[in-house]
N, C-alpha and C positions, 0 to 999 in steps of 0.2 A: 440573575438568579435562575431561568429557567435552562441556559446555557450551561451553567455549572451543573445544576442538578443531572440534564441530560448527558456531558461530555464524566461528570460524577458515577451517574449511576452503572457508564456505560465501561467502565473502567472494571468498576464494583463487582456487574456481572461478569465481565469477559474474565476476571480473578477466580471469580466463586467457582466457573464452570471448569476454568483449566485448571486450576491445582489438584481438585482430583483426579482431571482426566489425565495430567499428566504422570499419575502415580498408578491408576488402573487398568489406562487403555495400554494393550502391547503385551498383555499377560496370556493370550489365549493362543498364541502363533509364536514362540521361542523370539519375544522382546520385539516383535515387528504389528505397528498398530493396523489391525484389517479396515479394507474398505467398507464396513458398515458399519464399524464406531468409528471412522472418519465422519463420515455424511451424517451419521446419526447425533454426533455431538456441534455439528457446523448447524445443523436443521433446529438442533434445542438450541443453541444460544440464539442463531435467528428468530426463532420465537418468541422468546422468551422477553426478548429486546425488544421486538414488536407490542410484543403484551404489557410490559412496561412503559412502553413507549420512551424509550433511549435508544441512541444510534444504531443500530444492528451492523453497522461498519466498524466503527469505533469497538464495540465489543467484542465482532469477532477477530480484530485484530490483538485485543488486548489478548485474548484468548489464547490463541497462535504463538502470542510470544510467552506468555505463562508455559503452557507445552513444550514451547521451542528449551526455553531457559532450565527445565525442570523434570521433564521428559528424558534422564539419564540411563534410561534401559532399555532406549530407543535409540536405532545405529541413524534415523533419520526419522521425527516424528512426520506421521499423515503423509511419507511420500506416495503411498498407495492411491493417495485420489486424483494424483496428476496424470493418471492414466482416463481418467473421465472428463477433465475438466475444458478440454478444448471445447465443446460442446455448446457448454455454458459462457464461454469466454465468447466465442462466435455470435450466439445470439445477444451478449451483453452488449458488444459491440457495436451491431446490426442497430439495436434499439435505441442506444445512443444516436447515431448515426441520423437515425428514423426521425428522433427529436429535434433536428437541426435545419435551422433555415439558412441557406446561403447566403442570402440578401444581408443577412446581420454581421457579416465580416466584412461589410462598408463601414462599419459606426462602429465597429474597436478595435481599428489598426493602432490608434494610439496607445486606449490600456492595453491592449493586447502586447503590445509592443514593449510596454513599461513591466508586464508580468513575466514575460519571458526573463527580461533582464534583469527584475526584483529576485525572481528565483533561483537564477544563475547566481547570484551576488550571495544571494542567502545558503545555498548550497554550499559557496566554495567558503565564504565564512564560518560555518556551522560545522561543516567539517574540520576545517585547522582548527578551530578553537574545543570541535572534539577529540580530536586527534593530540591536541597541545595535552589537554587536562589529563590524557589515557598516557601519555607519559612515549608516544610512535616517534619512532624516528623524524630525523630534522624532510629527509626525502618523502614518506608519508604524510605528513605536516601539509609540505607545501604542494602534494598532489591529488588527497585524496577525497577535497571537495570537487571535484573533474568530474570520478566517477561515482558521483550520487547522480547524476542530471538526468539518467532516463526515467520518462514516467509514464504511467500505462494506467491501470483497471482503477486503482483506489482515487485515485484524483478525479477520474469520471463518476466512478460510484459517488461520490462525495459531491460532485458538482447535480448528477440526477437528483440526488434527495434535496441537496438546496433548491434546486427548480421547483421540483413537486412541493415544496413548504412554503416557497416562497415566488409565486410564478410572475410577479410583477418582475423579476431580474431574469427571468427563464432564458429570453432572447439576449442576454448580455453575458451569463454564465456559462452556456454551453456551448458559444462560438470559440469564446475565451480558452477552456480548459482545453476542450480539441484540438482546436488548430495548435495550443501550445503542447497538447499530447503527440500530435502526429512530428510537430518541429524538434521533442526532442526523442523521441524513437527514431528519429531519421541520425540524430547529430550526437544524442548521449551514449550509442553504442560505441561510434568513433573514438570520443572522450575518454571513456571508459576503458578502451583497447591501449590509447596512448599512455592513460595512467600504469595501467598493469606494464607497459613496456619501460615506463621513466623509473617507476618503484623498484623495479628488479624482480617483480614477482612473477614474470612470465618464465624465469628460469626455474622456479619452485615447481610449477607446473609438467 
């Protein structure tokens, strides 16, 4: 119950805030959304989620895709704030990092081992059978759970707030999602490359 309600509400909000953002923001600059209702709307929904207490991940994602999806007067919604965001990315990372004991990658070479290959398995599944239902060709079909495998910010964010709620797993969560963060940053770009070359879409390009 309080899972739904939380992963519920977080949906709810990241809805309410993007459907108008994505119809208001980008009117003040010839269809292009400026760098202070970027941050200004990332800041309220983080809030807001806080103040509710629901995911603030979960909701600014849903948010993002509300915007992305609906945001039709925008040539690229909120690219403006990819010019600040390294910053943040560096210190996210740092802190991540910060939280981590080495000693704890002796006690989950097995799950760790088993999630890598849960996820790979579930990647290349979840893609074909979304790729099936969207009607992609038989060559997309069979290539394009490949390149979903890289994984970066949101799997970590996701793994710190499990820690901080749940800190009896801290030391089993954060060895886990790293190590398997840094395994497929090194290997999902690769994947990723090959796909784009077996699809033919590298000639698109």
């Amino acid at each position: 119950m309080v899972a739904a309600r939380e992963i519920g509400g977080s949906l709810l909000l990241g809805l309410l805030i993007g459907l108008p953002a994505a119809f208001l923001t980008g009117r003040i600059k010839s269809g292009e959304p400026i760098l202070s209702e970027a941050i200004g709307i990332v800041f309220l929904c983080g809030g807001l989620a806080i103040w509710r207490e629901v995911s603030h991940l979960i909701a600014a994602i849903a948010m993002g895709a509300v915007i992305a999806n609906f945001a039709g007067h925008h040539t690229r919604p909120f690219h403006a704030i990819e010019g600040i965001e390294w910053p943040f990315m560096v210190i996210f990372f740092f802190l991540a990092g910060a939280s981590l004991e080495i000693r704890a990658f002796q006690e989950i070479r097995i799950i760790g081992s088993a999630y890598v290959l849960a996820r790979s398995l579930g990647k290349y599944s979840g893609g074909r059978l979304g790729s099936i239902c969207s009607g992609a060709s038989k060559r997309t079909q069979r290539w394009v759970g490949a390149a979903l495998l890289p994984q970066a910010g949101v799997a970590i964010g996701m793994a710190l707030v499990a820690s901080n709620q749940y800190p009896e797993y801290r030391q089993a969560l954060l060895p886990i999602v790293i190590s398997s963060t840094v395994f497929f940053e090194i290997f999902g770009p690769i994947f990723t490359r090959m796909v784009i070359r077996k699809s033919g879409e590298d000639e698109a390009l």
